[in-house]
GUTOR-413588 format. One record per atom (N, C-alpha, C): residue number from 1; z negated, y negated, x; atom name. Coordinates in steps of 0.02 Angstrom, whole numbers, plus 50000, padded with zeros to 5 digits. Example, Ala and Ser with C-alpha at 12.3 -4.5 7.8 and 13.67 -1.06 7.14 Angstrom:
1;49610;50284;50660;N
1;49610;50225;50615;CA
1;49610;50165;50660;C
2;49646;50112;50642;N
2;49643;50053;50684;CA
2;49606;49998;50645;C
//
This chain:
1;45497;55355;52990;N
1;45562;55331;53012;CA
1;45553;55260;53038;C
2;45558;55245;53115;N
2;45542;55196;53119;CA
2;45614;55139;53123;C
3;45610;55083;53141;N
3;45681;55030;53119;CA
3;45683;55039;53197;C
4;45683;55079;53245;N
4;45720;55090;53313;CA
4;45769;55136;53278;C
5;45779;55164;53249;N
5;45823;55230;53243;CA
5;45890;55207;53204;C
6;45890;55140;53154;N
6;45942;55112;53133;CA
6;45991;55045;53158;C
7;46042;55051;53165;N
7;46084;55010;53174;CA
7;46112;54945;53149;C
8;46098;54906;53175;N
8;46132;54848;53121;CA
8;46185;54807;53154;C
9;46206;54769;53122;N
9;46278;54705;53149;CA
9;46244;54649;53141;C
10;46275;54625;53222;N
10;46252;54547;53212;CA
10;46294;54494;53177;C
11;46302;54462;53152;N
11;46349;54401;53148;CA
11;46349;54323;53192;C
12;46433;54341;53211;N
12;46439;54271;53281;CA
12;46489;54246;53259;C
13;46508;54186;53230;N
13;46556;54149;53241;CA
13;46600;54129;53284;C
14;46670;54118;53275;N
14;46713;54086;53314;CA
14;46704;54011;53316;C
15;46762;53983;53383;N
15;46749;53902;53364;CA
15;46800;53893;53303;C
16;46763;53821;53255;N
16;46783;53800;53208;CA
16;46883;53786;53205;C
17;46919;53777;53167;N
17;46979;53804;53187;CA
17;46996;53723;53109;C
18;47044;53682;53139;N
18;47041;53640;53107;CA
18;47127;53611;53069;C
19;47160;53577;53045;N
19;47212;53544;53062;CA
19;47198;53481;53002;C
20;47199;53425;53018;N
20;47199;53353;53012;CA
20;47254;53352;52945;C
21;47247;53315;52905;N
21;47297;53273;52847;CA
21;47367;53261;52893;C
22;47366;53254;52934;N
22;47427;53183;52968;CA
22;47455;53265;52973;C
23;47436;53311;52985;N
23;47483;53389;53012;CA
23;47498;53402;52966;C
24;47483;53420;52890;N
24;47506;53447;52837;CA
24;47559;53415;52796;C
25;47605;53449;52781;N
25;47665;53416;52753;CA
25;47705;53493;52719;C
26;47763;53487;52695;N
26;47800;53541;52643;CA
26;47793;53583;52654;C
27;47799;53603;52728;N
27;47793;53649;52792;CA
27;47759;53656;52799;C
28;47739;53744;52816;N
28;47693;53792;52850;CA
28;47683;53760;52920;C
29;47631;53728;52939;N
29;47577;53732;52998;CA
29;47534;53771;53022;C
30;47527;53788;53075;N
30;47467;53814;53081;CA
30;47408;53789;53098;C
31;47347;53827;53085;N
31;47273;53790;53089;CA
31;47233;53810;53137;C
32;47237;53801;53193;N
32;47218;53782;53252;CA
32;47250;53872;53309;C
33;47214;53909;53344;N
33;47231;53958;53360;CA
33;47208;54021;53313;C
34;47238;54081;53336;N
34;47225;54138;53308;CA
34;47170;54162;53299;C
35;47135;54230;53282;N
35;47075;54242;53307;CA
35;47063;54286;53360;C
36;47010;54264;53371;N
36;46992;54341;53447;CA
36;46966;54393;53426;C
37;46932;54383;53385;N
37;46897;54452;53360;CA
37;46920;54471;53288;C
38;46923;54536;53268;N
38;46928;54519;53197;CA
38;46860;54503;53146;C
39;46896;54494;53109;N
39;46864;54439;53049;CA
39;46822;54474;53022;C
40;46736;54455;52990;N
40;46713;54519;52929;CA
40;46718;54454;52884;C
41;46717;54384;52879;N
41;46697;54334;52837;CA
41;46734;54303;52852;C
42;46787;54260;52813;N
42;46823;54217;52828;CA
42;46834;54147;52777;C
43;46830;54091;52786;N
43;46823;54029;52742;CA
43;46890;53982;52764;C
44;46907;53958;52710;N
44;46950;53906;52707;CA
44;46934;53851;52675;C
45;46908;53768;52700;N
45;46893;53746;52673;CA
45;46951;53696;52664;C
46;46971;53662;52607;N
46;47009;53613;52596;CA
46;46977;53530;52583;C
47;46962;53507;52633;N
47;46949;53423;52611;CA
47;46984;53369;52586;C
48;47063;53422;52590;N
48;47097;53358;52582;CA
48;47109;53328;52511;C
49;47139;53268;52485;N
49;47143;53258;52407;CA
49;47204;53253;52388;C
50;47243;53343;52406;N
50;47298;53380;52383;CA
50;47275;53448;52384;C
51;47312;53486;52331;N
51;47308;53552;52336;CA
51;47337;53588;52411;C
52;47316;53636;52414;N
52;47351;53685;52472;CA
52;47373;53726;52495;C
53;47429;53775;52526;N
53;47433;53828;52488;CA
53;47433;53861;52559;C
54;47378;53912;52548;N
54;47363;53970;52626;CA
54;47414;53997;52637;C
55;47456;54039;52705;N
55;47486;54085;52731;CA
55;47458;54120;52781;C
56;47474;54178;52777;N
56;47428;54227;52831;CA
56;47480;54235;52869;C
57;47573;54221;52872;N
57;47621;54250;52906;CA
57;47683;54172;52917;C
58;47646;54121;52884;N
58;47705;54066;52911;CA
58;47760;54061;52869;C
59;47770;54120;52819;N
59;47830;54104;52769;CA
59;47797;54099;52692;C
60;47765;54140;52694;N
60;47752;54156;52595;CA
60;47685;54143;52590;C
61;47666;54142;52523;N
61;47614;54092;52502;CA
61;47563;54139;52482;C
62;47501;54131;52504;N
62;47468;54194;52503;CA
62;47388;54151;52464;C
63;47378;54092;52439;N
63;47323;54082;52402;CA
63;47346;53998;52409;C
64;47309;53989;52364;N
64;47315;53900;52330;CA
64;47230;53884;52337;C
65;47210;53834;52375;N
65;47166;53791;52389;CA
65;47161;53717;52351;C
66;47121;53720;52285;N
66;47120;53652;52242;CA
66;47090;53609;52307;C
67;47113;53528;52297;N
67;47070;53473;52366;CA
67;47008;53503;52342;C
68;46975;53453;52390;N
68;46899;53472;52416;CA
68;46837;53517;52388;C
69;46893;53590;52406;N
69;46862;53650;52382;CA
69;46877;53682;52441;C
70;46853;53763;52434;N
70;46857;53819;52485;CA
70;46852;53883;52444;C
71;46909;53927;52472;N
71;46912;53982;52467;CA
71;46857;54033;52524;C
72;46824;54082;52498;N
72;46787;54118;52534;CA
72;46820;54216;52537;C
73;46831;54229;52603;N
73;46861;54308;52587;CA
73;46798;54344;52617;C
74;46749;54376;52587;N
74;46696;54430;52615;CA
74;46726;54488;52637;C
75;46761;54511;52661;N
75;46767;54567;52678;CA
75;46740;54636;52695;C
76;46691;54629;52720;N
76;46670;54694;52750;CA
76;46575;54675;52762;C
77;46555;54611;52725;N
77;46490;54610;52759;CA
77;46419;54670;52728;C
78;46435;54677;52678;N
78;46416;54774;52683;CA
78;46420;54828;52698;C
79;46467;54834;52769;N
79;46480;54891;52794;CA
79;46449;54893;52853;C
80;46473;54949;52917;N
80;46432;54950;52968;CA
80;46516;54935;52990;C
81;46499;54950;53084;N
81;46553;54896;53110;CA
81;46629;54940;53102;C
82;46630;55006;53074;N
82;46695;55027;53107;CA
82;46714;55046;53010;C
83;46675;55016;52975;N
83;46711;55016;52896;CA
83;46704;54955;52860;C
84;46758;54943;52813;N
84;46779;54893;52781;CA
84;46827;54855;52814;C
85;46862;54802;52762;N
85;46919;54780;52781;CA
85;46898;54708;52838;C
86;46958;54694;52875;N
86;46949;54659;52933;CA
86;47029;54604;52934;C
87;47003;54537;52934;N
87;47052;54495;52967;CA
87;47072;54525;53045;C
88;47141;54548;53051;N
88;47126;54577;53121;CA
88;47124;54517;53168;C
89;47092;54540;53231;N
89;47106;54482;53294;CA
89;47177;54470;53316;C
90;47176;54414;53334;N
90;47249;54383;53329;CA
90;47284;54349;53270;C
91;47247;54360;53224;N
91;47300;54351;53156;CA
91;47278;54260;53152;C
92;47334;54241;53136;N
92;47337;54151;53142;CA
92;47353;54117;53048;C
93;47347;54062;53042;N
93;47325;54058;52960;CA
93;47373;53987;52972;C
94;47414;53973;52922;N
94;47463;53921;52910;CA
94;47436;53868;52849;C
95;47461;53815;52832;N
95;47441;53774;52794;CA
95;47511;53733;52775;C
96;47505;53712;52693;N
96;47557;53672;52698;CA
96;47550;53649;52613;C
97;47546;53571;52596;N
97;47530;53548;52562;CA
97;47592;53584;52489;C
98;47541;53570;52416;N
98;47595;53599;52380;CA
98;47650;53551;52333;C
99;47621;53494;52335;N
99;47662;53433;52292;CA
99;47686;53372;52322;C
100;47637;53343;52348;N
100;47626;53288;52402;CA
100;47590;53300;52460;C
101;47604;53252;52519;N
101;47565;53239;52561;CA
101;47507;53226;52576;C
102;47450;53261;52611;N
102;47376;53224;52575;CA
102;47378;53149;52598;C
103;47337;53117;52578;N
103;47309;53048;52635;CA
103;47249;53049;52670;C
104;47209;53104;52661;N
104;47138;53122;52698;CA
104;47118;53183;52713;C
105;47065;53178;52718;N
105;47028;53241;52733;CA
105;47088;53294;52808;C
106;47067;53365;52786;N
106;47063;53401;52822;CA
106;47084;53462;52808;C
107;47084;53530;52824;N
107;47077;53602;52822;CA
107;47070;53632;52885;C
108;47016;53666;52880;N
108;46965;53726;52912;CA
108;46960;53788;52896;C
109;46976;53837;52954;N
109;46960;53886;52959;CA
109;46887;53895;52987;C
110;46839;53944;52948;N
110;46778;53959;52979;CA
110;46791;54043;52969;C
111;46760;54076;53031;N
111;46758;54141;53034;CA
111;46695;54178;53066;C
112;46680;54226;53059;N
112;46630;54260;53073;CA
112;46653;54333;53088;C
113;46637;54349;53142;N
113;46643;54432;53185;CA
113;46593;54464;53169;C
114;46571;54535;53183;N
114;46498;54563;53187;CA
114;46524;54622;53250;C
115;46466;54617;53276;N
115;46442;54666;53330;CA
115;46385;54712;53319;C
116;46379;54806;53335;N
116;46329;54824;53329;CA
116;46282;54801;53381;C
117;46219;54820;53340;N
117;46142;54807;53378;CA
117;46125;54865;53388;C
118;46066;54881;53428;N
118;46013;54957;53415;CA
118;46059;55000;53426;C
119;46030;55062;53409;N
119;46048;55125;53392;CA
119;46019;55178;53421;C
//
């Protein structure tokens, strides 16, 4: 059995997807644009020195980010490309501090697509 006969996924990143301290406030923001592809790996990093609380839809609160930590969602990076779960493309990610205002740092979206190889 030679490794021509099996298939694998590549992994490609999107560009980095950001929104600044000075943007975050009570209110749902969003963090930079949507995605193009869907998601198999998706990261949220929080730099800032406030908690944070994720939205996947702009109204309701869908995960809490302690400051300068990161949430990580694996989704699907053991599957092949047409199984496991997927950030779909398009889907856009909100931010919005949970007590106070930060005074620093940041929050980042990092994402990762896969494409088949071979076959």
């Amino acid at each position: 059995m030679g490794l021509t006969s099996q298939v694998s996924i590549r992994s490609y990143p999107e560009p980095l997807r950001s929104l600044d301290y000075t943007g975050i406030s009570g209110a749902y923001a969003l963090i930079g644009s949507g995605l193009v592809w869907p998601s198999r790996i998706l990261k949220f990093t929080n730099t800032t020195n406030v908690s944070v609380t994720i939205s996947w839809d702009g109204t309701n609160d869908h995960d809490i980010i302690p400051p300068n930590s990161f949430c990580l969602y694996d989704f699907s990076t053991n599957k092949i490309v047409e199984q496991g779960w997927f950030a779909t493309g398009g889907q856009r990610f909100y931010v919005k501090g949970t007590s106070t205002n930060p005074s620093s740092g940041s929050v980042y979206v990092t994402t990762f697509f896969g494409l088949s190889e071979g076959g």
